[in-house]
Structures are given as C-alpha cells and as structure tokens.
N, CA and C atoms as an extended XYZ file, in Angstrom:
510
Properties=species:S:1:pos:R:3:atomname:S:1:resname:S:1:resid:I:1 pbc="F F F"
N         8.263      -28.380     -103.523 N   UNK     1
C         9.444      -28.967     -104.147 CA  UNK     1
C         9.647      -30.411     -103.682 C   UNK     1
N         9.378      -30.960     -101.759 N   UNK     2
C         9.830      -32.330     -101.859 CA  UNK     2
C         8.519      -33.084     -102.367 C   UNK     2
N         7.189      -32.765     -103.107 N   UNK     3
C         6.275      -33.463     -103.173 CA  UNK     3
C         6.705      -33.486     -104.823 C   UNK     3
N         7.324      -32.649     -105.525 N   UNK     4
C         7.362      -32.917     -106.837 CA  UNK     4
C         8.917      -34.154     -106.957 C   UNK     4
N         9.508      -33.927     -105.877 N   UNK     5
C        10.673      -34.565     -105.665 CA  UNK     5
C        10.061      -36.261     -105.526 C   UNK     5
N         9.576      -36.146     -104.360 N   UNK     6
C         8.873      -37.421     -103.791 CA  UNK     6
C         8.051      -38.425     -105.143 C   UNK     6
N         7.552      -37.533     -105.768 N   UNK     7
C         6.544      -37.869     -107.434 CA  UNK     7
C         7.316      -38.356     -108.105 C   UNK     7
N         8.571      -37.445     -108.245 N   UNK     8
C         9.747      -38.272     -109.496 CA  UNK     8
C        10.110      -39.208     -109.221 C   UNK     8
N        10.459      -39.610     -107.998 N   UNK     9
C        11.154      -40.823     -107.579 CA  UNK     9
C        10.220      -41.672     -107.269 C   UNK     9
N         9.161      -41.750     -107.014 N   UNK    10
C         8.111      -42.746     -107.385 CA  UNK    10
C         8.217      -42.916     -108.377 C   UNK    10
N         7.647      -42.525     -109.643 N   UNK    11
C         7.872      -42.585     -111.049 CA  UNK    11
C         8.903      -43.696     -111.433 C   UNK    11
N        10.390      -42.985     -111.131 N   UNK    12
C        11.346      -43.628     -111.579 CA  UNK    12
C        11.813      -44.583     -110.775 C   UNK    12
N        11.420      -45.027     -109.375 N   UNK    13
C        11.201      -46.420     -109.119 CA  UNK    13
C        10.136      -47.377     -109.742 C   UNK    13
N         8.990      -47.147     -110.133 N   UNK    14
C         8.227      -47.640     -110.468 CA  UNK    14
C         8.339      -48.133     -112.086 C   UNK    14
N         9.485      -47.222     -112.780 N   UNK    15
C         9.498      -47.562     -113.982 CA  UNK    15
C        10.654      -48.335     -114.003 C   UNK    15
N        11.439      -48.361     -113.262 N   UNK    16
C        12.648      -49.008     -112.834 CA  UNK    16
C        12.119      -50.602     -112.669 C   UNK    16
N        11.345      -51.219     -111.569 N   UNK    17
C        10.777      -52.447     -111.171 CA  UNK    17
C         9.703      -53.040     -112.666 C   UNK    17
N         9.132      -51.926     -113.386 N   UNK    18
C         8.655      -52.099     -114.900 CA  UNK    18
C         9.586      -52.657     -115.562 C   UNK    18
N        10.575      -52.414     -115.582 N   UNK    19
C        11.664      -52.784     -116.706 CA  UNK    19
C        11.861      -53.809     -116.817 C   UNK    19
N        12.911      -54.073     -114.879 N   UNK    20
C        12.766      -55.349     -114.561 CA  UNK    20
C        11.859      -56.596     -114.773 C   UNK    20
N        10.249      -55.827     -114.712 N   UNK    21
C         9.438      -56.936     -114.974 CA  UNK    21
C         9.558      -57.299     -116.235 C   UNK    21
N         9.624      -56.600     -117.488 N   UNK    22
C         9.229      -56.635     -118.793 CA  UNK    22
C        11.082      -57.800     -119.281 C   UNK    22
N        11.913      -57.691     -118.342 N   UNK    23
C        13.096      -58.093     -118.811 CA  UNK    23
C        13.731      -59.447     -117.869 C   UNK    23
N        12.546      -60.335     -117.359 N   UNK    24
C        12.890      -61.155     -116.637 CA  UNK    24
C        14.252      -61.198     -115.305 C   UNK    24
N        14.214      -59.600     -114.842 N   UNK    25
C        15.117      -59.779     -113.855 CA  UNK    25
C        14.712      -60.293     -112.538 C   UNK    25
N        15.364      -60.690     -111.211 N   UNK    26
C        15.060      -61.409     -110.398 CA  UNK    26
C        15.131      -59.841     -109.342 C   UNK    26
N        14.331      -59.709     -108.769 N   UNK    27
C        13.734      -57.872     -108.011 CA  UNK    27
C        13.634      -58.882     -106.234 C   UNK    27
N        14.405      -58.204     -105.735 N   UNK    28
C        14.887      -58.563     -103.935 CA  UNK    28
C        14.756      -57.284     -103.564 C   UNK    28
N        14.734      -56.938     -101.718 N   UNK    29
C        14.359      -56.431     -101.545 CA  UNK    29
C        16.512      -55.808     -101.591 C   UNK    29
N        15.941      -54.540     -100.405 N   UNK    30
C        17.715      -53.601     -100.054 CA  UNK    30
C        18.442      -54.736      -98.685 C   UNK    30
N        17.541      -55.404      -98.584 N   UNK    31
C        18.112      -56.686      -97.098 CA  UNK    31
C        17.179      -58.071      -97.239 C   UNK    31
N        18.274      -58.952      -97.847 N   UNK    32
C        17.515      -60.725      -97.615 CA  UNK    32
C        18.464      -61.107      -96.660 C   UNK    32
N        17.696      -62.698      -96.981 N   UNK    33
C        18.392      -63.415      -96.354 CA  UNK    33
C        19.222      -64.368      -97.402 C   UNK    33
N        20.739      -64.858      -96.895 N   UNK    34
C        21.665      -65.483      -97.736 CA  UNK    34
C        22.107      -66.984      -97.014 C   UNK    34
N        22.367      -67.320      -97.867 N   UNK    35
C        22.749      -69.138      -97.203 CA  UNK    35
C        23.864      -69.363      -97.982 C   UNK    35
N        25.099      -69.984      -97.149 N   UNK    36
C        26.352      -70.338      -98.311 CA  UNK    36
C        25.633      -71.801      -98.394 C   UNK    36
N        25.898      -71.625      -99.654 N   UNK    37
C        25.501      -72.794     -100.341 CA  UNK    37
C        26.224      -74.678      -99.638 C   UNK    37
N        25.362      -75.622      -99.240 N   UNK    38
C        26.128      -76.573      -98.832 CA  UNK    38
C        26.317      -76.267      -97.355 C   UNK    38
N        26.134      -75.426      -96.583 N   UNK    39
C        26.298      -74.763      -94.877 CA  UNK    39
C        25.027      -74.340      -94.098 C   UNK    39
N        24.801      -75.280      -93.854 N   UNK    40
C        23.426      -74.871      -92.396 CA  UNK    40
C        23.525      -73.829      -91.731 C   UNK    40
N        23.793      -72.549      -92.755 N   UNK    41
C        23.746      -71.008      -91.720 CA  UNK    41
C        22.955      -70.518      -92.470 C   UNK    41
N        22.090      -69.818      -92.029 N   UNK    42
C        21.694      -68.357      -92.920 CA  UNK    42
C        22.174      -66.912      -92.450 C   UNK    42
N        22.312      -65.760      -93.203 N   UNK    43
C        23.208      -64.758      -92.743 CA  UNK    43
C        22.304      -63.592      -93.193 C   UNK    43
N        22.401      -62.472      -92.653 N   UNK    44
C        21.202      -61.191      -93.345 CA  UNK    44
C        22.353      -60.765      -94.415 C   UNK    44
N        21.846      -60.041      -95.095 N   UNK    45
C        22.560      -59.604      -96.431 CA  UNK    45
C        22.029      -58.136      -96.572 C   UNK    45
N        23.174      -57.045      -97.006 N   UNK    46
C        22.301      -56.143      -97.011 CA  UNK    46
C        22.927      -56.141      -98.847 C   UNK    46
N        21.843      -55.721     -100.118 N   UNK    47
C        22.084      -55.393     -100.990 CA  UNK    47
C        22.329      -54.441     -101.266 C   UNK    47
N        23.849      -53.612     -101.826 N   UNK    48
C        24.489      -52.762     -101.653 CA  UNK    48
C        24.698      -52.090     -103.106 C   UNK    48
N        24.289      -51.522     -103.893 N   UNK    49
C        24.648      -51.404     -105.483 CA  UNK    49
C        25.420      -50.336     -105.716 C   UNK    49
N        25.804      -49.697     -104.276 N   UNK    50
C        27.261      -48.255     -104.330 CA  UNK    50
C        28.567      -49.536     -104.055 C   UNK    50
N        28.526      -51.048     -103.932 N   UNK    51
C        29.488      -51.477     -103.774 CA  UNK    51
C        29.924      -52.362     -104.781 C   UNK    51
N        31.366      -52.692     -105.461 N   UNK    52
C        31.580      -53.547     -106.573 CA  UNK    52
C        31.842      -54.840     -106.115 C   UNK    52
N        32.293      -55.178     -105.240 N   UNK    53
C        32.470      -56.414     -104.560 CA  UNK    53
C        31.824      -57.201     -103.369 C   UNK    53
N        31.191      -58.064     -103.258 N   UNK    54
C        30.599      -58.479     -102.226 CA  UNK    54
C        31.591      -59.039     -100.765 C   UNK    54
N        30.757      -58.635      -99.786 N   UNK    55
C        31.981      -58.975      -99.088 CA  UNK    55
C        31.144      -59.750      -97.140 C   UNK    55
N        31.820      -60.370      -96.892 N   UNK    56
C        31.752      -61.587      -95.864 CA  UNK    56
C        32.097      -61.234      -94.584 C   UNK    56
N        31.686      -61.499      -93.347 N   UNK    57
C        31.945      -61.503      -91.956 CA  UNK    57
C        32.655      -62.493      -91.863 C   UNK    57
N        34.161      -62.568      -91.573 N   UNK    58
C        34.636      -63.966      -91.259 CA  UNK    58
C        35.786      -63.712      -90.439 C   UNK    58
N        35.924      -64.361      -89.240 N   UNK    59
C        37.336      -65.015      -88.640 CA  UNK    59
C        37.891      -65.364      -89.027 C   UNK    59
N        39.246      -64.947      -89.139 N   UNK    60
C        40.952      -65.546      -89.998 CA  UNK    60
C        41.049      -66.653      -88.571 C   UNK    60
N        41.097      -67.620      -89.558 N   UNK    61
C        42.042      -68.542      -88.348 CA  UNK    61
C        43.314      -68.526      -88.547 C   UNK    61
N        43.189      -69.117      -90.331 N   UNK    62
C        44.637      -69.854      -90.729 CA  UNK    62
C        44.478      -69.466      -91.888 C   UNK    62
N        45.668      -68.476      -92.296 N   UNK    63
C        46.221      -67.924      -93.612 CA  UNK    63
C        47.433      -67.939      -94.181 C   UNK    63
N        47.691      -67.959      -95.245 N   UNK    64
C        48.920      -67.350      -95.627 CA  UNK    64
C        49.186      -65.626      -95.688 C   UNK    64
N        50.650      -65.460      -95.678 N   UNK    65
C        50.658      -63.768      -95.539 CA  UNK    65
C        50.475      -63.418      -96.709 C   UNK    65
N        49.808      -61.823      -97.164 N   UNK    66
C        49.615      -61.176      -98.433 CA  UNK    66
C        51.006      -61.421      -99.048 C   UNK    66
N        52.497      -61.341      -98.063 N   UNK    67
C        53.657      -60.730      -98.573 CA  UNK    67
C        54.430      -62.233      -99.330 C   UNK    67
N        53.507      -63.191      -98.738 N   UNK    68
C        54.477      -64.907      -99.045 CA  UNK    68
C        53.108      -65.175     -100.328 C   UNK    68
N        52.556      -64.166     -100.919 N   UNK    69
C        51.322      -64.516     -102.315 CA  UNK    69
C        51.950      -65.031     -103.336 C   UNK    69
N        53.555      -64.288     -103.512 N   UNK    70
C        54.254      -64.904     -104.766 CA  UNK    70
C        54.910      -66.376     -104.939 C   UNK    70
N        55.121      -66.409     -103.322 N   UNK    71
C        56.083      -67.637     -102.970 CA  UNK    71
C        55.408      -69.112     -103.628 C   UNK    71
N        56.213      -70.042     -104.477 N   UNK    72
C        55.127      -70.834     -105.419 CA  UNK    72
C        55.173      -72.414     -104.287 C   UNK    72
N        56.024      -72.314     -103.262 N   UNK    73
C        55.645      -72.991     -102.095 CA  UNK    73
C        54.674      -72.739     -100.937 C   UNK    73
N        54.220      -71.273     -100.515 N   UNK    74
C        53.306      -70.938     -100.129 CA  UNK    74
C        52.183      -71.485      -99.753 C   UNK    74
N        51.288      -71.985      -98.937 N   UNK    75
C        49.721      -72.280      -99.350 CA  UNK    75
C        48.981      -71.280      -99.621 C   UNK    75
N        47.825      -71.444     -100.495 N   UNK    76
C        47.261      -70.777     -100.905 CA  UNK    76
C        45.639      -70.525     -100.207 C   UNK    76
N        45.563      -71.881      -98.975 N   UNK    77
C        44.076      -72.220      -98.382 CA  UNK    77
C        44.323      -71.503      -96.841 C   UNK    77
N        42.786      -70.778      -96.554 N   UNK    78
C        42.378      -69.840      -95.775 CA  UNK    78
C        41.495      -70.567      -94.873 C   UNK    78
N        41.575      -70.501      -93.551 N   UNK    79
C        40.396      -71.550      -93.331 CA  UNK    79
C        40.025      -70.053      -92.012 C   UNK    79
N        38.579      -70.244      -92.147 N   UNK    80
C        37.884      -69.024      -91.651 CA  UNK    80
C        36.646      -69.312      -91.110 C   UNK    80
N        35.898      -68.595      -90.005 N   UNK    81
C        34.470      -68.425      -89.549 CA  UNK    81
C        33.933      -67.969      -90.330 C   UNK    81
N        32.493      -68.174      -90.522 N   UNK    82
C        31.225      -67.336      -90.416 CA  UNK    82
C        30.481      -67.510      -89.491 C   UNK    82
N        30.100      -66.163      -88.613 N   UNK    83
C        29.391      -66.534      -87.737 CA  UNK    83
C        28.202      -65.463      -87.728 C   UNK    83
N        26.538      -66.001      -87.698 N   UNK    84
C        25.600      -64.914      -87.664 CA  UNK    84
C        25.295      -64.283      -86.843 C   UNK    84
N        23.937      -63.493      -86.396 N   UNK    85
C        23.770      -63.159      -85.228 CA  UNK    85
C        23.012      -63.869      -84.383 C   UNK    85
N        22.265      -64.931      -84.855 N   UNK    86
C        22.060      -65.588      -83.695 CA  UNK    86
C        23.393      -66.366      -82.754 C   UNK    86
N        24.705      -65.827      -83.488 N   UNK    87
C        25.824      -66.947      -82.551 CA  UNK    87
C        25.961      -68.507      -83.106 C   UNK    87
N        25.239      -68.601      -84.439 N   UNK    88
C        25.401      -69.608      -84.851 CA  UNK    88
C        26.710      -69.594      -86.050 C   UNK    88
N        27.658      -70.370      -85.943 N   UNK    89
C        29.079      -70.876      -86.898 CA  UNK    89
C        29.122      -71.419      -87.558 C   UNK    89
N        29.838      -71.636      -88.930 N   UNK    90
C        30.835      -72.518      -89.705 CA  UNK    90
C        32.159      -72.345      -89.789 C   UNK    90
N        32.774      -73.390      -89.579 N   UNK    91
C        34.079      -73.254      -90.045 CA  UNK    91
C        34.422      -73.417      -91.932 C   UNK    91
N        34.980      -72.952      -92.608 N   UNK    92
C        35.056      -72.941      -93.975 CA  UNK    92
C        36.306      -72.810      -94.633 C   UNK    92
N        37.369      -74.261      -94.984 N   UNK    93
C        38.495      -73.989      -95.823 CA  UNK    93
C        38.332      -73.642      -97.004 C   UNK    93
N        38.886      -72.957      -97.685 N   UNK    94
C        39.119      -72.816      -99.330 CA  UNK    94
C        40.334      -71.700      -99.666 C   UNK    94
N        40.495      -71.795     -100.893 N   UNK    95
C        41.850      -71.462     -101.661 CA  UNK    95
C        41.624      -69.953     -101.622 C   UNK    95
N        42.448      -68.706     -101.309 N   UNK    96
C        42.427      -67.949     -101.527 CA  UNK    96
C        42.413      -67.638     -102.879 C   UNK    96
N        42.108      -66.875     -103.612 N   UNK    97
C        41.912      -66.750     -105.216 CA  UNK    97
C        42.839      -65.178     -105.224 C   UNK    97
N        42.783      -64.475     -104.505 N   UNK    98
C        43.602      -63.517     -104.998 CA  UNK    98
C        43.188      -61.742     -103.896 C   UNK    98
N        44.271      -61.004     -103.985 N   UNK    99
C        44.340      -60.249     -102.671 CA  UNK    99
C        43.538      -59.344     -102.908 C   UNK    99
N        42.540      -58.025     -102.470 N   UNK   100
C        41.791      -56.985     -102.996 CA  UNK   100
C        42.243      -55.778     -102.009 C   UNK   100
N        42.863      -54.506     -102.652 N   UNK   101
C        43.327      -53.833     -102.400 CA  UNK   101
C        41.675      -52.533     -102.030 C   UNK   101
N        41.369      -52.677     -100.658 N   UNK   102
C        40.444      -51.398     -100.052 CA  UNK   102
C        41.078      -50.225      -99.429 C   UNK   102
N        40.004      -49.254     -100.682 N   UNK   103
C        40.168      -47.918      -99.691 CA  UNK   103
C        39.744      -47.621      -98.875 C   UNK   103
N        40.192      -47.465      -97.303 N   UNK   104
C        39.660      -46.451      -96.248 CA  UNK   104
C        38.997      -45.337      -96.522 C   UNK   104
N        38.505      -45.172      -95.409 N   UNK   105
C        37.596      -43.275      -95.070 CA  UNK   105
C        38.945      -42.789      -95.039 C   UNK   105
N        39.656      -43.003      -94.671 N   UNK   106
C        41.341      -41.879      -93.936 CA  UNK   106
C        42.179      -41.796      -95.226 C   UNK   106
N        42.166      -42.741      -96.188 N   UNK   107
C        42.356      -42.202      -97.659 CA  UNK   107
C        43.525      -43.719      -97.996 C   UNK   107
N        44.138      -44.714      -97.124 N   UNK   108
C        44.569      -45.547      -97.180 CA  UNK   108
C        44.276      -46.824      -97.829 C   UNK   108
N        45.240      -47.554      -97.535 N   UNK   109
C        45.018      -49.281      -98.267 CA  UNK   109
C        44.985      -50.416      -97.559 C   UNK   109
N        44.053      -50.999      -97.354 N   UNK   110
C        43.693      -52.397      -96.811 CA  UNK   110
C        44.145      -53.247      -97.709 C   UNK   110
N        44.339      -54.815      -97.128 N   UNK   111
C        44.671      -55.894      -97.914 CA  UNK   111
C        43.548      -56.972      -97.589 C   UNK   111
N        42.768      -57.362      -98.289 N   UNK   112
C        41.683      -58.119      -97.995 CA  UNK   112
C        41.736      -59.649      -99.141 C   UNK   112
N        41.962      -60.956      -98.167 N   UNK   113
C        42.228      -62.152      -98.868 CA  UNK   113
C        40.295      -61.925     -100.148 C   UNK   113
N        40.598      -62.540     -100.816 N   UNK   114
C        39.204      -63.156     -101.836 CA  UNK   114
C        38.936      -64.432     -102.047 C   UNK   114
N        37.657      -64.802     -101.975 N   UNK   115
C        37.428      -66.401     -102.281 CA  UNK   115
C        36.598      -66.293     -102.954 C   UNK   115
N        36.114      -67.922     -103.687 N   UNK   116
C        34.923      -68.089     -104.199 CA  UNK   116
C        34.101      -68.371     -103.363 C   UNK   116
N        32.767      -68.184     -103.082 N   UNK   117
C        31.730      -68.838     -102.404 CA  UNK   117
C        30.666      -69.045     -103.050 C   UNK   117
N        29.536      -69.975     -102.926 N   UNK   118
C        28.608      -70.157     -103.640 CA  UNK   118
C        27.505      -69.613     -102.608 C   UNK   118
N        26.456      -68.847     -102.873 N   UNK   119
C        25.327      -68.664     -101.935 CA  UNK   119
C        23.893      -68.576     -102.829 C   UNK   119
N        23.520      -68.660     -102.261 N   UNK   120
C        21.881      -69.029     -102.108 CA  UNK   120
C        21.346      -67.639     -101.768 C   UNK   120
N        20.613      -67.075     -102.978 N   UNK   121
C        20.074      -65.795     -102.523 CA  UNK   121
C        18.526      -65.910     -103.307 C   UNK   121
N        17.607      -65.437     -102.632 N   UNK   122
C        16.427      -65.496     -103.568 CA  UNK   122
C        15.724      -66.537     -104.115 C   UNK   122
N        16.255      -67.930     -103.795 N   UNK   123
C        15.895      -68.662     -104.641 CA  UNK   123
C        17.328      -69.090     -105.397 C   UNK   123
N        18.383      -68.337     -105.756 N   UNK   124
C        18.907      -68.453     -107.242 CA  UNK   124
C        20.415      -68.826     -106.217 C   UNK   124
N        21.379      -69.917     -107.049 N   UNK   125
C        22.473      -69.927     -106.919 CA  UNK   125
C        23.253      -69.228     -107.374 C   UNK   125
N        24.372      -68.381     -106.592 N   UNK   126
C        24.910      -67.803     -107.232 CA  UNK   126
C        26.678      -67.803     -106.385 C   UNK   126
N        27.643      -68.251     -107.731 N   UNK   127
C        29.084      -67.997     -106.690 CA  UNK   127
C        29.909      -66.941     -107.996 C   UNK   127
N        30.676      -66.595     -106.678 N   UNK   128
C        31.404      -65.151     -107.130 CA  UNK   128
C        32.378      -64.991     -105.981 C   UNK   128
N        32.836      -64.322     -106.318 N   UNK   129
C        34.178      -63.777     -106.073 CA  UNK   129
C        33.725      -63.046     -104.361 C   UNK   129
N        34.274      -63.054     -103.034 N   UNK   130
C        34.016      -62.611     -101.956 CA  UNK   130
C        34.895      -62.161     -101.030 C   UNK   130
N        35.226      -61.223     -100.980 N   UNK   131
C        36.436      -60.504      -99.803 CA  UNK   131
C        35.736      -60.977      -98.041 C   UNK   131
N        36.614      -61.346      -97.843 N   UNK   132
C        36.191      -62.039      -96.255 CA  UNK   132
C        37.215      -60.114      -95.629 C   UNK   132
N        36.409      -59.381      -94.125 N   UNK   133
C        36.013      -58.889      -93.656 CA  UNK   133
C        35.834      -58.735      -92.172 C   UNK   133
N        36.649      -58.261      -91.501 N   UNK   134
C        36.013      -57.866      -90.019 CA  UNK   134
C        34.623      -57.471      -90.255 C   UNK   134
N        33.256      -57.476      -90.350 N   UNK   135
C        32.551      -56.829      -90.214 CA  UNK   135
C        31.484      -56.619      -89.255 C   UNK   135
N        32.032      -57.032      -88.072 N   UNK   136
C        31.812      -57.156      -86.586 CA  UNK   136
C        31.118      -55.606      -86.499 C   UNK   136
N        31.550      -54.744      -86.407 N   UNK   137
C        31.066      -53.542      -86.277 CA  UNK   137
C        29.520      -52.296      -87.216 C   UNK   137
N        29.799      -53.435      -87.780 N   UNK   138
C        28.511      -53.146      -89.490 CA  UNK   138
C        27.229      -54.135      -88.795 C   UNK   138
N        25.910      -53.682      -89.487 N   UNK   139
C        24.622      -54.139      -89.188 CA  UNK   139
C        24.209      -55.423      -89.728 C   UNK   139
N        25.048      -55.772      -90.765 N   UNK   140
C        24.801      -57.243      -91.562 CA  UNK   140
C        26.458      -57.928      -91.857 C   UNK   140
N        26.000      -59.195      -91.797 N   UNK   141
C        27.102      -59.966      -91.988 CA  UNK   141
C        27.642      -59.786      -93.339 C   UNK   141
N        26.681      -59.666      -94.360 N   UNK   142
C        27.064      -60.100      -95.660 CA  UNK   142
C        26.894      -58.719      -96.252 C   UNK   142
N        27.631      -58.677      -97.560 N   UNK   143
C        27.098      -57.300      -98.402 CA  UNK   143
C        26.928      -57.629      -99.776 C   UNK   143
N        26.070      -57.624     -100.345 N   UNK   144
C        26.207      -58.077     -101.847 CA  UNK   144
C        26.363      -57.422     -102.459 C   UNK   144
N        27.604      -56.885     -103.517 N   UNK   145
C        27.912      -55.903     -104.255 CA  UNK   145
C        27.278      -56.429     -105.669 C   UNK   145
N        27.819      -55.094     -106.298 N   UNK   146
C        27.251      -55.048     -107.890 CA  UNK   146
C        27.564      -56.230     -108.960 C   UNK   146
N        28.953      -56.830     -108.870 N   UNK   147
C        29.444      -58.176     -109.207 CA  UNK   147
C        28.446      -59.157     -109.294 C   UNK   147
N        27.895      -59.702     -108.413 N   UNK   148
C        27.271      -60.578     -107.760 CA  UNK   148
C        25.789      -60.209     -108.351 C   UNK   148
N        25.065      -58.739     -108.225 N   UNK   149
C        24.081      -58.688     -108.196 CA  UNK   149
C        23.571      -59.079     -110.003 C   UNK   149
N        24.286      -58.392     -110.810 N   UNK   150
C        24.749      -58.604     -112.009 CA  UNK   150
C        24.624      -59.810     -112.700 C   UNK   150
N        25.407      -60.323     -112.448 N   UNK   151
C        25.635      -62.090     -112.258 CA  UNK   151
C        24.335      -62.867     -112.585 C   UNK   151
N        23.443      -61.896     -112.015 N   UNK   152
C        22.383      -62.586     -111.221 CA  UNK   152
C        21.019      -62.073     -111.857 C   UNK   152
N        21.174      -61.299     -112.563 N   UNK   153
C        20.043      -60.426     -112.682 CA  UNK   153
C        19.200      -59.929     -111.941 C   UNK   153
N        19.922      -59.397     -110.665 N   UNK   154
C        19.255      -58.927     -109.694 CA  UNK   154
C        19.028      -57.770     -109.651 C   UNK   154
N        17.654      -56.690     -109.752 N   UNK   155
C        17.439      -55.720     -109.456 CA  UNK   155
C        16.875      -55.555     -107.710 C   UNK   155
N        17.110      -54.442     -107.311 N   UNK   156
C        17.051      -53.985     -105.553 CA  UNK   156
C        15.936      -53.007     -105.606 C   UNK   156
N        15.368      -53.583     -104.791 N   UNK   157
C        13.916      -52.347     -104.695 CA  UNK   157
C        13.799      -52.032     -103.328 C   UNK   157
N        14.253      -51.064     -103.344 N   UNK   158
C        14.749      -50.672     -101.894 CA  UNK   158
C        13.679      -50.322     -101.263 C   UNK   158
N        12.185      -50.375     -101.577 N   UNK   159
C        11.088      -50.203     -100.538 CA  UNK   159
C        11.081      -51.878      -99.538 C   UNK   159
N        11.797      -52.813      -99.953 N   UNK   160
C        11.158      -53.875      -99.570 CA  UNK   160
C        12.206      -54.672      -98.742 C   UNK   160
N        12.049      -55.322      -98.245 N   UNK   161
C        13.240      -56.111      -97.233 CA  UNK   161
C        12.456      -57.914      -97.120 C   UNK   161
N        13.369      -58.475      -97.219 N   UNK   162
C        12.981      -60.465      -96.762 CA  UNK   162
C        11.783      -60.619      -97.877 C   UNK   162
N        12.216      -60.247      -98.741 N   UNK   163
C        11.177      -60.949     -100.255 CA  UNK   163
C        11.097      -61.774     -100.381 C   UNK   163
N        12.326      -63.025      -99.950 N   UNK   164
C        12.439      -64.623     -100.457 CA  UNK   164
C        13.143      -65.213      -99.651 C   UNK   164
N        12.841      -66.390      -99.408 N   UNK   165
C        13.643      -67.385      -98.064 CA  UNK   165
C        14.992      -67.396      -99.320 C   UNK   165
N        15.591      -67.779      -98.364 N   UNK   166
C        17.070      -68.295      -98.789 CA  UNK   166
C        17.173      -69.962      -98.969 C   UNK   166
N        16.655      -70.020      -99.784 N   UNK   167
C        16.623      -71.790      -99.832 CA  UNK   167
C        16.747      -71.698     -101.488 C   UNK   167
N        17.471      -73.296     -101.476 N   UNK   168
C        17.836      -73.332     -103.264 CA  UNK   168
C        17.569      -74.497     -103.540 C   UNK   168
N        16.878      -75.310     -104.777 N   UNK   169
C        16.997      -76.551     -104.603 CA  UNK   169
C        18.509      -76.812     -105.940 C   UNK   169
N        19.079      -78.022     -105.867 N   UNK   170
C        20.622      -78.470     -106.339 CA  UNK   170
C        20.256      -78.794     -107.424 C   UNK   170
C-alpha cells in the first residue's frame, strides 16, 4: 500500500511540475532565499501554500495602536526590524495599510499590523501585502503565503530547497 501510495504521489508531483512547465510558471523550491527589495539583507523563506498571507519577522519599535486605526489624526507609519539569522538588521519605516485579524491554536484572535513590501524572490519582483510577526520562535524569518505565491506564478516543489539566489535586476 505505501509503495502504491509513494507511485501516486510521484505521478502527481511530476504531473504537477509538467503543467507548470507547459504553462510558464516560475517552480522554487518549499525554502529560498528572499531579499526586501532596496535592503542589503537576505532572509530564508519558507514557501507555505496551507498559508493565505505572507508574513515577516519584525521588531515593533514605533506604532500606532490597533484601537487609535480610526482616529483620522492618528499616524498611520510603523517603523520596525528585520533581523536574519546571521544577526544581520534593517531598520524599515512604512505606512501601515491595514490590521489582520489571526487565529490561534487556543481558538482566539490576534491583531497583526500589514504592510506593503517589495521582495526579491527567485529572480522575480514581487510586492504584496505582509503581516509583520514575532516569529522568533519559528525556523524561518519569512513565510510566503498563497497571495504572494499567486501573484507570482509561483509553483512549490517541495522536493527541492535554494533553487535561485535572491537577486533581482531593477
């Protein structure tokens, strides 16, 4: 049974990365490497396609509160870390774009600011929408959800990992 199992899913990976080929999609591995676009960092990325939103390792420095979002005096700019694992930083202002309501494991609601960011994946520019993240405790800084991957015509071939430098030319 797992060798007829093991057969199908060969198959249907293999016809899967076919498709892709026959349909000009851009095929990465389940983990690259990512560069915000314009920022001398690179960050590991894990490609995530159970997730709809991509989402960021970053230090809150300086925010506005979720509860002052309506207030039309308010600021609206977030200024935040990224930091990788080699210990290397950016600091990064920009406009919050709007709040994203996460569900917990315990069945609750997180409030998570969103930005635009532009990054560098594969070769390909790509900006979208990004929930910044404690993700201190997780194996990769970055997560690229389905949004993003989309966007992009990115198919994930999860046999493969570091397919493509993270470099883009402007």
């Amino acid at each position: 049974m797992l060798r007829k199992l093991l057969i199908a899913s060969s198959i249907i990976a293999g016809t899967a990365l076919s498709a892709a080929a026959d349909t000009d999609k851009n095929v990465l591995g389940w983990l690259e490497h990512v560069r915000i676009a314009d920022l001398d960092i690179e960050l590991d990325a894990k490609l995530d396609t159970g997730a709809k939103t991509s989402s960021i390792h970053a230090v809150i420095l300086d925010a506005p509160s979720r509860k002052d979002w309506d207030d039309e005096d308010e600021t609206r700019d977030i200024v935040f870390k990224v930091v990788n694992e080699d210990g290397d930083e950016r600091t990064i202002e920009t406009e919050i774009v709007r709040w994203a309501a996460i569900k917990t494991k315990r069945g609750g609601l997180i409030h998570r600011p969103v930005v635009e960011l532009e990054f560098c994946l594969g070769g390909l520019l790509i900006e979208d929408e990004v929930t910044l993240a404690d993700r201190g405790n997780f194996n990769y800084e970055t997560l690229i959800g389905r949004n993003m991957l989309e966007k992009a015509d990115i198919v994930v071939d999860a046999s493969e990992i570091y397919t493509k430098r993270a470099r883009c030319s402007k």
